[in-house]
Backbone as CSV, one residue per row, in Angstrom:
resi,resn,N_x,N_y,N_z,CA_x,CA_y,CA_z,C_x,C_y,C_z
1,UNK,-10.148,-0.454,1.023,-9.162,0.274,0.244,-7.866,0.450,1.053
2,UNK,-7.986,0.335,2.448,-6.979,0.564,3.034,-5.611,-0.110,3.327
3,UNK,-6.503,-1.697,3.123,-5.710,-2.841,3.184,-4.686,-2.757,1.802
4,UNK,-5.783,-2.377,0.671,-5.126,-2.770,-0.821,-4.006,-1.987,-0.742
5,UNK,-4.205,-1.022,-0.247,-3.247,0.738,-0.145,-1.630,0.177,0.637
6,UNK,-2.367,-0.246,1.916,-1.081,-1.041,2.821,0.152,-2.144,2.101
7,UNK,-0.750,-2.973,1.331,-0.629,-4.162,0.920,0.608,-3.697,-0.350
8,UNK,0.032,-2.982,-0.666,1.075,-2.427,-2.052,2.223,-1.868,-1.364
9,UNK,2.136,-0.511,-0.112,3.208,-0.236,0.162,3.989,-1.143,0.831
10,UNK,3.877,-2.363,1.230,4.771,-3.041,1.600,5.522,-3.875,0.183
11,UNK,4.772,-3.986,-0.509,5.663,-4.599,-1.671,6.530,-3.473,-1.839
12,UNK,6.111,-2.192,-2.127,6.973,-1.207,-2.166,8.155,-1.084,-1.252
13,UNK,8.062,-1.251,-0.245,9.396,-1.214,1.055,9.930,-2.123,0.871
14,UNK,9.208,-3.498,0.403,10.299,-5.057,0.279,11.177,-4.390,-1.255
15,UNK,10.521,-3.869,-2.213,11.744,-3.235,-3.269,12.692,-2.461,-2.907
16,UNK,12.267,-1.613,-2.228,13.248,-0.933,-1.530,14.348,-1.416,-0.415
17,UNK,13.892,-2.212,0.201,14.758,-3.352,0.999,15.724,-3.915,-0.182
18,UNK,15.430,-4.325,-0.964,16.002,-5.094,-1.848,17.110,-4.367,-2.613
19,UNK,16.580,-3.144,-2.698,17.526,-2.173,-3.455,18.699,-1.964,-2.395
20,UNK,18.445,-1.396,-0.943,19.162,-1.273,-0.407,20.076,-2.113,0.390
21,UNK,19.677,-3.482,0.208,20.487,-4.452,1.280,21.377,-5.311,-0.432
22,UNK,20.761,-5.313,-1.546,21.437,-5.856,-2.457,21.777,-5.149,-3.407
23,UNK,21.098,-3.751,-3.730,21.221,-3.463,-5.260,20.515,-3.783,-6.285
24,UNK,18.963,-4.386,-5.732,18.476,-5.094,-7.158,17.166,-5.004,-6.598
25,UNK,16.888,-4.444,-7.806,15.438,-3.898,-7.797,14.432,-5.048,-8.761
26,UNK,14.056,-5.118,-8.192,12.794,-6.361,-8.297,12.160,-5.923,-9.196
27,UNK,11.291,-4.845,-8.885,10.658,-4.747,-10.265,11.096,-4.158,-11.139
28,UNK,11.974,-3.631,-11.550,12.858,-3.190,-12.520,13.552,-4.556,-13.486
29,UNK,13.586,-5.642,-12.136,14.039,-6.634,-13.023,13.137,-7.591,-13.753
30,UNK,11.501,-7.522,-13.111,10.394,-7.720,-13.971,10.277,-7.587,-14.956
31,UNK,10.221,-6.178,-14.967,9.747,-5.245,-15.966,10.740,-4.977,-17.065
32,UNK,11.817,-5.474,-17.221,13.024,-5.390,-17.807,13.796,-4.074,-17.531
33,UNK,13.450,-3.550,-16.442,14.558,-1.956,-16.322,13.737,-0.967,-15.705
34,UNK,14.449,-0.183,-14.612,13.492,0.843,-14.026,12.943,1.903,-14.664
35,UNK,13.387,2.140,-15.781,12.643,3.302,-16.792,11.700,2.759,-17.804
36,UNK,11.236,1.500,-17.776,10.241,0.863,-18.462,8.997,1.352,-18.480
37,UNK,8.283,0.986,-19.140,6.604,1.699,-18.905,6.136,0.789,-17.724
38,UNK,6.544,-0.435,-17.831,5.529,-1.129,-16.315,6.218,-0.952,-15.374
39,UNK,7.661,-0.289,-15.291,8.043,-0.488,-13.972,7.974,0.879,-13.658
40,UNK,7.477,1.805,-14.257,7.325,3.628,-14.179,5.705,3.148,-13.605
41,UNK,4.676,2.120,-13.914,3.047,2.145,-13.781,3.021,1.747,-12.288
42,UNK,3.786,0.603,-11.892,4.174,0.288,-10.729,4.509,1.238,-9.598
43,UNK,5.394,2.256,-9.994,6.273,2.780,-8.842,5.213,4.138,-8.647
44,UNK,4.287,4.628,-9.580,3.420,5.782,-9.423,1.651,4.886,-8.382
45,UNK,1.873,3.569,-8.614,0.977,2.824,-8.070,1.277,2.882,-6.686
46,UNK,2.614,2.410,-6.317,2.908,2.627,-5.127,3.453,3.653,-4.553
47,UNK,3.483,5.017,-5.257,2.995,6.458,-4.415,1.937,7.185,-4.709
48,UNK,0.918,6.179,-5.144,-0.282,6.852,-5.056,-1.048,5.785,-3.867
49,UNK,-0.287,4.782,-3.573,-0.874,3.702,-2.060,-0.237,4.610,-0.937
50,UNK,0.565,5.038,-0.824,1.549,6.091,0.472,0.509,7.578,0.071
51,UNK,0.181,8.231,-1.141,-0.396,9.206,-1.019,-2.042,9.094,-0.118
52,UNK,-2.632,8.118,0.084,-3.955,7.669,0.125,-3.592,6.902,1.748
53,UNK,-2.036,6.789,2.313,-2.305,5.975,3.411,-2.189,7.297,4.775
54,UNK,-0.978,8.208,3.326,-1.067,9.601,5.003,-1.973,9.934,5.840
55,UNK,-3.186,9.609,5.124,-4.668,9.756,6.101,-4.508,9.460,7.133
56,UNK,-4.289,7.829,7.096,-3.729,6.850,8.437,-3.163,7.793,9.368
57,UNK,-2.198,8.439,8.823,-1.511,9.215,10.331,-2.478,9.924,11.077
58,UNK,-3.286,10.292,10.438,-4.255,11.608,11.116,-5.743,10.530,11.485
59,UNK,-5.679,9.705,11.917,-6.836,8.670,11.947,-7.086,8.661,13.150
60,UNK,-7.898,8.541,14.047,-8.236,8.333,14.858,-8.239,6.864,15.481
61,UNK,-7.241,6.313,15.605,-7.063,4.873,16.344,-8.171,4.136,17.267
62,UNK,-8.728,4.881,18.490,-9.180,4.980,19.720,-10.748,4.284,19.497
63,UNK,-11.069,5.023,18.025,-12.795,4.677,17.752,-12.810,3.529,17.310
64,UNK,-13.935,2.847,17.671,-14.501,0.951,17.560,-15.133,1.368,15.798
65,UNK,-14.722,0.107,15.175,-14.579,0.053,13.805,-15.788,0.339,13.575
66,UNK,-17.066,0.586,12.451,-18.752,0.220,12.546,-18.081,-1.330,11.505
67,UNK,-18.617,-2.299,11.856,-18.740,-3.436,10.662,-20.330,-3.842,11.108
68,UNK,-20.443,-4.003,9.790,-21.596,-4.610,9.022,-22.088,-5.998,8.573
69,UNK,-22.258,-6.779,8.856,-22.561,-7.698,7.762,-23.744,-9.088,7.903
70,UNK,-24.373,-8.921,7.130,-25.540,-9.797,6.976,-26.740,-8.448,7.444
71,UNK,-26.519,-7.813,7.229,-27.845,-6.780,7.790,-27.954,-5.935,8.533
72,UNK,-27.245,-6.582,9.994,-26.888,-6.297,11.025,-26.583,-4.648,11.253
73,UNK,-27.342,-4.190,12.409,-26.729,-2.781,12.586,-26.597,-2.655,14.125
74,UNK,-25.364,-1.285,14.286,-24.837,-1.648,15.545,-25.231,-1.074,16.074
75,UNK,-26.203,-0.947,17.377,-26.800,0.225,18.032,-26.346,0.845,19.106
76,UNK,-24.965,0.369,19.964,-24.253,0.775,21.225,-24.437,0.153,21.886
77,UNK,-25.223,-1.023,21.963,-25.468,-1.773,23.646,-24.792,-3.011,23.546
């Protein structure tokens, strides 16, 4: 979820890049206009990916990931 979360807010910052280095908002120009219904579904999408990433700040960096896969469990050694 974290990736998907990331992944969106960067589309979000490249709109915003876009707005601010040109004036033109990308998905507004999708969507035919920033007060559209898809470009209003969009922009609550990508502050509900920034609401869900603030976690990140308060995360603990330092700790080794647990991954999983094929069965596998990690026991410390």
């Amino acid at each position: 979820m974290d990736q998907i979360a990331l992944a969106i807010l960067i589309i979000g910052g490249l709109n915003w890049g876009s707005i601010g280095i040109f004036g033109f908002d990308v998905i507004g120009w999708i969507f035919g206009g920033q007060l559209t219904m898809g470009s209003r579904i969009v922009f609550v999408i990508v502050a509900l990916a920034a609401l869900w990433c603030i976690r990140l700040l308060f995360h603990d960096h330092d700790e080794e990931p647990v991954h999983r896969s094929s069965g596998e469990v990690k026991n410390g050694m």
